[in-house]
C-alpha positions as CSV (number, residue, x, y, z in Angstrom):
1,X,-153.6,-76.4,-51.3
2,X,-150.3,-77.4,-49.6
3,X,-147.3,-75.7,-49.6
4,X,-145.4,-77.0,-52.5
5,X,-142.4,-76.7,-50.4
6,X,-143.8,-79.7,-48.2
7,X,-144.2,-82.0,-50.6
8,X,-141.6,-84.3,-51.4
9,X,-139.4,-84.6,-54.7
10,X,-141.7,-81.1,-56.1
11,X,-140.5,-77.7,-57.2
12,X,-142.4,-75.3,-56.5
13,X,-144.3,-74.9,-59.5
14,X,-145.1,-78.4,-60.2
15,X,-148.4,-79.3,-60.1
16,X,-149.4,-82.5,-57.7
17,X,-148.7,-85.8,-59.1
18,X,-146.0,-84.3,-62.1
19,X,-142.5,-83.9,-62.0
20,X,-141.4,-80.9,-64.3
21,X,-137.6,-81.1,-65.4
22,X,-134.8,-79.2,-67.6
23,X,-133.5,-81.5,-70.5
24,X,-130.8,-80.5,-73.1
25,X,-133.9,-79.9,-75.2
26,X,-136.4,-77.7,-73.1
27,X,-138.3,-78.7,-70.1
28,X,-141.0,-81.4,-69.9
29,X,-143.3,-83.5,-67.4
30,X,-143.6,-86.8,-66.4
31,X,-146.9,-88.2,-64.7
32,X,-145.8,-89.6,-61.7
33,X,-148.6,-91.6,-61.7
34,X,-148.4,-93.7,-65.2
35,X,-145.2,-92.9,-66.9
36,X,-146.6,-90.5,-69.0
37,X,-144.3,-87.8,-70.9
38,X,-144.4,-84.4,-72.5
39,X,-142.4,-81.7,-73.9
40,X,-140.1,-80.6,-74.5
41,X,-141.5,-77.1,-74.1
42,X,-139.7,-73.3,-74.0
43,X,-139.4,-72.8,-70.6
44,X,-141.0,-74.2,-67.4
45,X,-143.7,-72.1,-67.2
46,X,-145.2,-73.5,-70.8
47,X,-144.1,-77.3,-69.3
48,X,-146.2,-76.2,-65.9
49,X,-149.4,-74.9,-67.6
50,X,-149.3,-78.2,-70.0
51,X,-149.5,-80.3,-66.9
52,X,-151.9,-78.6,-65.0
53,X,-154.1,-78.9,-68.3
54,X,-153.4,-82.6,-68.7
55,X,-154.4,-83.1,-64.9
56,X,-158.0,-81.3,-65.2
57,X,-158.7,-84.0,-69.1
């Protein structure tokens, strides 16, 4: 795995090919590949674990 510090336009806990962002509501993800949406969730943690689940379907 690559240093999530080296990849472009990441955090540090996103997983690859998401973008995990605070809204006024929550956090969510967006699937940088088609668009796709979630959330919003408690904290950025719940948003990160929801990701890495919908990466592994």
């Amino acid at each position: 795995m690559t240093d999530p510090w080296e990849r472009p336009g990441h955090g540090p806990s996103d997983p690859e090919g998401y973008l995990v962002e605070q809204t006024p509501d929550g956090y969510r993800w967006t699937c940088r590949a088609d668009g796709r949406t979630a959330g919003p969730f408690a904290s950025r943690d719940d948003a990160v674990m929801d990701a890495e689940a919908d990466r592994a379907d």
